[in-house]
N, C-alpha and C positions, 0 to 999 in steps of 0.2 A: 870752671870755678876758680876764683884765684884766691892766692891765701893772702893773709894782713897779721903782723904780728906786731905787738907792742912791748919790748925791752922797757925796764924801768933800772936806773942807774941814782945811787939817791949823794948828792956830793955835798956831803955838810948840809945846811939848810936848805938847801938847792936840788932839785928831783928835774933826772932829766929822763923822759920818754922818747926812746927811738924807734921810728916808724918803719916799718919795711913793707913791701909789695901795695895791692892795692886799697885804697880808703874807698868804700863806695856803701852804700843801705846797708848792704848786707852785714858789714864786716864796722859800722860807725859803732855800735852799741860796744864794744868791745875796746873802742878808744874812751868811749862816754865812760867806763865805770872804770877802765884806767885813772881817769882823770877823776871819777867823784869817789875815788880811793886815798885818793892823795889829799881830795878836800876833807876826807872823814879824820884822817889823820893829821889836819889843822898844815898840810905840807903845802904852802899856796907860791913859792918862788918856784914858780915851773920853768923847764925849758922843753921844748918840744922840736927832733931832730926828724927831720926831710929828707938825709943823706940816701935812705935804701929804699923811699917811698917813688912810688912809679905812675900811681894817679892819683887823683883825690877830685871827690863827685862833689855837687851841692850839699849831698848830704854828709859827706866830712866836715866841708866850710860850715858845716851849721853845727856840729861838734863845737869849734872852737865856739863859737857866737853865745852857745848855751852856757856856758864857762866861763866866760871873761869877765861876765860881771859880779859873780859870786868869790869870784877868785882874787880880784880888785878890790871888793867888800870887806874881806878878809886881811888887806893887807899888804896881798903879792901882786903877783904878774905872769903872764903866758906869755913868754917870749919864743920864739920861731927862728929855726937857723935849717942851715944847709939843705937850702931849698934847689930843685933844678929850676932852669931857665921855665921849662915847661910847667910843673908846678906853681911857681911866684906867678907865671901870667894868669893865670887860674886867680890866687890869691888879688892880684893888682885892678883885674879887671874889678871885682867888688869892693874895692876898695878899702881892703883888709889894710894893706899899710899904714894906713893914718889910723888903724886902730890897735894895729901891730907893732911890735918891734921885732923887726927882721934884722938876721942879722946873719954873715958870711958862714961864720964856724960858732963851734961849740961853746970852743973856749971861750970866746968874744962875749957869748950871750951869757954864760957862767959869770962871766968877771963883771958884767955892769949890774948884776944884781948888788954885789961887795957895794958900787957907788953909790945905791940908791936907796942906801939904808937911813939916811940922814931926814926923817921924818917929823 
């Protein structure tokens, strides 16, 4: 059995969720109400960190897929950082990037939220 933990970090308007071990069925419900926590509390500038995360199944990718539009509806965005090489092929093959913003580090994906406030 492997374990999956969700860290929640909240930095000013901005909520960041870091991922650790692995994302798969068993262990996605556990990202899912991470994430519709943050929407109950109107928190929709997400970032979502990949740095401790070690797989992630279809049924992660479909985490994110369920979110994004409610979370966009709202206002914000799910942006995606520090991914492994292994990971983002997972994410590239579906074609997540063009629906994503990836992005190297934390900070990076933190700070383009500030730019993109001009709505």
């Amino acid at each position: 059995m492997n374990g999956f933990e969700v860290a929640r970090a909240d930095n000013g308007a901005i909520s960041v969720l870091r991922l650790k071990g692995y994302l798969d069925a068993h262990t996605a419900p556990d990202l899912e109400s991470a994430l519709q926590k943050l929407i109950d509390e109107k928190r929709v500038n997400i970032v979502v960190n990949f740095k401790d995360l070690s797989y992630i199944s279809s049924a992660g990718l479909g985490v994110f897929m369920g979110f994004i539009e409610e979370v966009r509806g709202g206002g914000g965005d799910i942006k995606l950082t520090n991914m492994s090489q292994k990971i983002y092929r997972v994410f590239d093959l579906l074609g997540f990037p063009t629906l994503f913003e990836i992005r190297e580090d934390e900070g990076l994906a933190v700070g383009s939220f500030s730019h993109a406030k001009s709505r």
